[in-house]
FIVOFI-150765 format. One record per residue (C-alpha): x, y, z; residue in one letter. Coordinates in steps of 0.2 Angstrom, whole numbers, plus 5000, padded with zeros to 4 digits. Layout:
# residues N
XYZA
...
END
This chain:
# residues 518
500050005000X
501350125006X
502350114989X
500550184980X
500550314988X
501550444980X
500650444961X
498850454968X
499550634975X
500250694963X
499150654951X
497650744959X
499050894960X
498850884940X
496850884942X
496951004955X
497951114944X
496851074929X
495451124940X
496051284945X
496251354928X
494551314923X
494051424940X
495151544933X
494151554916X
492651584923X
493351694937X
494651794926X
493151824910X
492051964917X
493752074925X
494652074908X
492952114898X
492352244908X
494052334905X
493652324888X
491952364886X
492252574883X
493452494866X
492052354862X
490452494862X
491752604853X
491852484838X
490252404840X
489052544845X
487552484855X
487852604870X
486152584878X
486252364875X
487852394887X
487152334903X
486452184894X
488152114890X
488452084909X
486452034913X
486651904898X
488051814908X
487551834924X
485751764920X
486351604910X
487651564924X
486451584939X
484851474929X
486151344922X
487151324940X
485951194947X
485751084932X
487251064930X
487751004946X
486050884946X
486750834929X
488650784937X
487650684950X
486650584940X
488050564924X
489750584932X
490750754935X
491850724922X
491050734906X
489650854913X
491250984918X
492350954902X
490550994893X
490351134901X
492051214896X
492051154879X
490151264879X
491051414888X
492551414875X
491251404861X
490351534868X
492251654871X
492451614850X
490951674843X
490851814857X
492751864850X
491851844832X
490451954835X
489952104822X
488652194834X
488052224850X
486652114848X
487751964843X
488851984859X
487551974869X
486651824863X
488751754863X
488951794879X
487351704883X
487951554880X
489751574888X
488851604903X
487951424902X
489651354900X
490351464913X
488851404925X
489751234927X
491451264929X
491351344947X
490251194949X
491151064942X
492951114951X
491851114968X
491150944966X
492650874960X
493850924973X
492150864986X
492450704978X
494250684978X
494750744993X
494050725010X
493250875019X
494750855031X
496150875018X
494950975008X
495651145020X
497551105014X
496851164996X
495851335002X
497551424997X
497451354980X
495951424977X
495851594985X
497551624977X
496551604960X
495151724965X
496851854969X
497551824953X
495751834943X
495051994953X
496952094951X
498052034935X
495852054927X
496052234927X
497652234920X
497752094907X
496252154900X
496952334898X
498652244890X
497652134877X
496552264873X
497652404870X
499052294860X
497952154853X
496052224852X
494752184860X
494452034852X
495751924860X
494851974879X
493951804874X
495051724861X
496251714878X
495351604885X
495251474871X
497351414873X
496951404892X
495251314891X
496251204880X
497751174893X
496051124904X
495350994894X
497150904891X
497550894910X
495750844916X
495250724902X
497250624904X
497450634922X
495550624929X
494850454929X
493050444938X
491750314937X
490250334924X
488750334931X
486850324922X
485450364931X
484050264922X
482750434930X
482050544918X
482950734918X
481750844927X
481550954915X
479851034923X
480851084939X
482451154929X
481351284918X
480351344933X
481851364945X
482751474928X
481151564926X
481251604944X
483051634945X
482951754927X
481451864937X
482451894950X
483951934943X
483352044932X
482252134942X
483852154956X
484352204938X
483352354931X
482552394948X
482852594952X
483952574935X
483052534920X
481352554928X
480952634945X
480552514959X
478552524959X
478552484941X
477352374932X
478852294924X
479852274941X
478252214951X
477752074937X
479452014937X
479452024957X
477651934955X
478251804942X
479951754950X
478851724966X
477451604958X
479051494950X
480151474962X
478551424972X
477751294958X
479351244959X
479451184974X
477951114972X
478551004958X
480250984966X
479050864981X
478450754965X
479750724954X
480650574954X
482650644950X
482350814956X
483550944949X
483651024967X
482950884978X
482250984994X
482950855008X
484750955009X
483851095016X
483150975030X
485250985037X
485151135049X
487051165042X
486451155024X
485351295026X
486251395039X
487751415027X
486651455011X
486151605022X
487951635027X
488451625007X
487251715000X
487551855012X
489451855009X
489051874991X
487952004995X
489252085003X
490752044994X
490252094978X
489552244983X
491152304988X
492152254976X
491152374963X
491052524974X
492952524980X
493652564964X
492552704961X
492852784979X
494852754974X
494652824956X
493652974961X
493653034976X
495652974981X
496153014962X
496852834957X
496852754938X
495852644934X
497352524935X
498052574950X
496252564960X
496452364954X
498252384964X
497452454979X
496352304980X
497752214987X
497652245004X
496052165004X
496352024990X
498251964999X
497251975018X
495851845011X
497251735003X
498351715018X
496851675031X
496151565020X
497651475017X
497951475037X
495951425041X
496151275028X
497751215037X
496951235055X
495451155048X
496450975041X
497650985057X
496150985070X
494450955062X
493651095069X
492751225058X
491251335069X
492451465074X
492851515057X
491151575050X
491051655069X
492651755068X
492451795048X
490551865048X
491451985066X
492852065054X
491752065039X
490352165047X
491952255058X
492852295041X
491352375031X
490952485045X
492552565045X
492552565026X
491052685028X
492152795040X
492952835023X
492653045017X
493653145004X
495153145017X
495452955019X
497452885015X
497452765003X
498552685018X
496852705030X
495752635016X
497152505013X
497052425033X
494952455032X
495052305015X
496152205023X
495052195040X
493852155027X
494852055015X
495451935033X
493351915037X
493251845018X
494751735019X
494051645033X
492251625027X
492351605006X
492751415006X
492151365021X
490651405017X
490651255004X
491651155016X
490151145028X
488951145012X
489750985004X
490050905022X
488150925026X
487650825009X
487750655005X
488950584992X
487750574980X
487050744982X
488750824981X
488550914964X
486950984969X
487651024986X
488851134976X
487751214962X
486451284977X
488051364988X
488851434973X
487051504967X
486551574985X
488151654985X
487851704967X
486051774969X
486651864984X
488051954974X
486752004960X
485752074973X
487052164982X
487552254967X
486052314962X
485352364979X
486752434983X
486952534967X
485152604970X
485552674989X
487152744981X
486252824966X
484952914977X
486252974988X
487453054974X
485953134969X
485453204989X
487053264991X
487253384976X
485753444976X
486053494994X
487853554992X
487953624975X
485853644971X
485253644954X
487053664945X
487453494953X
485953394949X
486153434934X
487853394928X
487453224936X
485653184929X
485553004920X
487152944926X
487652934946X
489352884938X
490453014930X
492052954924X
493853074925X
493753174911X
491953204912X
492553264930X
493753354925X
492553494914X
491553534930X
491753694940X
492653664956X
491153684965X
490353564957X
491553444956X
491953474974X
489953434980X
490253284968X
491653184976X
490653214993X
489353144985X
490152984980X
491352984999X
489553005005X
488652884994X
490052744998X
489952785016X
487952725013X
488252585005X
489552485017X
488552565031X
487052455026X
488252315022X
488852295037X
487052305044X
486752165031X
488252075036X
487652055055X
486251935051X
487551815044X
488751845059X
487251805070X
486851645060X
488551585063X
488151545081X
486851415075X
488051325065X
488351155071X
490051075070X
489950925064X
491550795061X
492050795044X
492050665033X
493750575034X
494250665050X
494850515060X
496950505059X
497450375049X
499250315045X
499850365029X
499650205019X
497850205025X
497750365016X
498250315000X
496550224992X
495050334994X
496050444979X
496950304973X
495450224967X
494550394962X
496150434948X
496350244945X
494650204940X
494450214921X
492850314913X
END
C-alpha cells in the first residue's frame, strides 16, 4: 500500500491544477471584459444594450448552475464539467467573432451556460476527491485563483486590449480552456454513472424562470425602471409564483433537479444563508471600492485594481491558514464566527471613509475586510458539501455557489440604488440645481467628464460619492450581521474522513477515484 501512495497525490495535484484553471476561466472572464467594454461599444455601437452584456451572463450562469450540478450527479462530473468548458469556449469564440452588440449578447449567453458549470464542476470534484478533512489544505489554491482573477483581470484586460484588440479578451481563454481539457480528460479518471430517472426538466425551467425574474428585476430595479414599476412588480410577481410551483413540483418528481431534503440539514441551510450574504456583501464591495479610489482618492483605473490588494492578499493568507487549522484539528464553527465579526467590523470602518481618507487608511479598512472573507469563502462550501450526502454532492455545490451568486446579483443592484439616490441627495443639497444637473441620467461620472465641472461642482460631487459609499457599506455591514448571528447556530459536525489514519491508510480513497477508468 505504502509504495501507492505517491502517484495517487500527485496526480490529483495535476487535476487540481487542471481544475483551478478552469475556475480561473470563469473567474478571470468578466474582470478582463469589463476593462474592455468602453473599446467594444466603441467599435460595436449599442451603448444603451451595454448593461445587457453583463445581465446575459450573469442570467445564463445563475439558471444553468443547478442543472448542471444535478446533471454531474446523475451522469458523472467528468464529462458534465469537460461539457461545460467546451460550451464556455464556444461561447468565448463566437463572442470574440461578434459583428454587433446584439450578437455579443446572445454569445455571451451562451458562455455563461458553460461558465455556469465550471465553478460547479471544480467544487464537486475536489468534494469527491478529497475528504472534507484534507479538503482545508487546498483553500489556498483556490483563493489564490480568486487574487489572481479579481487583480491581474483589470490589468490583462487593459494589455490585450490595448495591444491586441478587444477581440482576444475571449479568444484568451480558448489556449487556456484547451490546457484544461488536456490535463482533466488524461489525468481524471471517475466512474460513469447512468441514472435510468428521467431529467426533470419541469423543475429546471421553473427554477430558471424563477431565477431569470429575479435577477433581472435586482437588475433594472431603480435602474432601467423605477422600483413600483409594472415591469419590476410582474417580474417580482412572476419570480415568486416559479420558484414556488417549483417547489411544488420539486415534492413530486422522481430525479429532482434540486431535491428539497438537503435543506432538512440545519448546516445546509444555515450556510446557504451565510453564502448568499457573503455574496451580497462581497460583491458589493468589490464594485464600489474602485470607484471611491478612482474618484474621490484620484487613482487610475489600473492602479484602483492595485489598491485592491490589501483586501485580496488578507483573504488569501487566512484562507490558506483556516484550511490548514481546519485538516490539522477538524474543527470548523469558529471560522464562520470569527469571519462574519471582521466582515461586518471591516465594512463599518470602510464607511468611516470621506474625501480625506489615505489610501494607507482605506488599505488596513480592506484588509479587515479582506481577513473576514478569507476565513468564510470556502468554508462555506466545506460545511455545504459536508452536510450532503455523496450522492448529492453536485447539487450540494450548484445551490451554495447559486446562494452566493443570487446574493451578489442582489448586492450589486441594491446597493447601486442606495448609492444612486444618495449622489443625487447630496448635490442637490451641496451644490443645488447646478449639481443635479451635471449628474442627471448617470450617478457615475468618469475622469474626464469630472474634470470639465466647475470646482464647485466637482467638489459637491466627490462628497457625494465619499457620502454615497459611506451608505452603501454602512448598510452592508447591517446586512452582514444577520449572517454573523447565524453563525452561532451552525453545528459542528465531524468531517468526513476526519479520524487520523496512518499514511498508507490514506492512499486508496484517491487512489481508486484517479485509478478507476471512465
Amino acid at each position: 500500500m505504502a509504495t501507492t501512495q505517491q502517484p495517487p497525490q500527485r496526480s490529483v495535484r495535476v487535476v487540481l491544477f487542471g481544475l483551478m484553471i478552469a475556475m480561473l476561466l470563469a473567474m478571470l472572464d468578466n474582470m478582463i471584459v469589463g476593462t474592455a467594454m468602453p473599446t467594444i461599444v466603441g467599435d460595436l455601437g449599442g451603448l444603451n444594450h451595454l448593461s445587457w452584456v453583463v445581465t446575459a451572463y450573469t442570467l445564463a450562469t445563475a439558471a444553468s448552475t443547478p442543472i448542471w450540478g444535478k446533471l454531474g450527479d446523475m451522469y458523472g462530473r467528468k464529462g458534465v464539467f469537460m461539457t461545460s468548458i467546451v460550451i464556455f469556449l464556444i461561447g468565448s469564440a463566437l463572442s470574440g467573432m461578434a459583428q454587433d452588440m446584439e450578437q455579443l449578447i446572445a454569445f455571451r449567453a451562451i458562455q455563461g451556460l458553460g461558465a455556469g458549470g465550471l465553478m460547479v464542476g471544480v467544487m464537486a470534484i475536489i468534494g469527491d476527491l478529497i475528504p472534507p478533512r484534507e479538503r482545508g489544505k487546498y483553500q489556498g489554491m483556490i483563493a489564490g485563483v480568486m487574487a489572481v482573477a479579481m487583480i491581474g483581470g483589470p490589468l490583462v484586460g487593459g494589455t490585450i486590449t490595448d495591444n491586441w484588440g478587444w477581440r482576444w479578451s475571449f479568444y484568451i481563454n480558448l489556449p487556456l480552456g484547451a490546457v484544461a481539457l488536456f490535463m482533466i480528460s488524461a489525468v481524471l479518471h471517475l466512474p460513469k454513472k447512468r441514472v435510468e430517472a428521467r431529467i426533470d426538466y419541469l423543475g429546471a425551467a421553473l427554477l430558471t424562470v424563477g431565477i431569470t425574474s429575479l435577477v433581472l428585476l435586482t437588475t433594472w430595479g431603480g435602474n432601467q425602471y423605477a422600483w413600483g414599476s409594472g415591469q419590476i412588480i410582474g417580474l417580482l410577481v412572476l419570480g415568486v409564483a416559479a420558484l414556488a410551483a417549483f417547489v411544488y413540483a420539486e415534492t413530486r418528481a422522481a430525479e429532482p433537479v434540486l431535491p428539497l431534503h438537503i435543506f432538512r440539514s440545519r448546516n445546509f441551510s444555515l450556510i446557504s444563508v451565510i453564502g448568499f450574504l457573503v455574496g451580497f456583501v462581497m460583491f458589493g464591495s468589490m464594485t464600489f471600492l474602485p470607484l471611491f479610489q478612482q474618484i474621490v482618492q484620484g487613482a487610475s483605473a489600473t492602479n484602483s485594481g492595485l489598491l485592491l490588494l490589501p483586501m485580496l492578499l488578507a483573504m488569501m493568507v487566512v484562507s490558506l491558514i483556516a484550511g490548514r487549522v481546519t485538516t490539522q484539528t477538524g474543527r470548523y464553527k469558529v471560522f464562520p464566527i470569527v469571519g462574519g465579526a471582521l466582515i461586518t467590523v471591516g465594512l463599518f470602518l470602510l464607511s468611516t471613509m470621506d474625501t480625506g481618507t489615505t489610501r494607507f487608511t482605506s488599505g488596513v479598512y480592506m484588509a479587515v475586510l479582506g481577513a473576514g472573507m478569507g476565513f468564510l469563502m470556502q468554508i462555506t462550501m466545506l460545511i455545504a458539501q459536508n452536510s450532503v450526502e455523496m450522492k448529492d454532492m453536485g447539487v450540494g455545490s450548484s445551490s451554495s455557489t447559486l446562494f452566493r451568486t443570487i446574493g451578489g446579483s442582489f448586492g450589486v443592484s441594491l446597493f447601486g440604488a442606495i448609492f444612486a439616490h444618495q449622489i443625487t441627495a447630496t448635490m442637490a443639497a451641496r451644490s443645488g440645481q447646478a449639481g443635479a444637473s451635471a449628474t442627471s441620467g448617470a450617478a457615475q461620472l468618469d475622469m474626464a467628464s469630472l474634470a470639465k465641472l466647475p470646482p464647485a461642482v466637482k467638489d459637491a460631487y466627490l462628497h457625494a460619492v465619499a457620502s454615497g459609499t459611506h451608505n452603501v457599506f454602512l448598510w452592508g455591514a447591517a446586512v452582514s450581521i444577520v449572517g454573523f448571528a447565524a453563525a452561532f447556530f451552525v453545528k459542528e459536525i465531524p468531517l468526513r474522513g476526519a479520524l487520523p489514519k496512518p499514511a498508507e491508510e490514506e492512499a486508496p480513497p484517491a487512489d481508486s477515484l484517479l485509478a478507476r477508468q471512465d
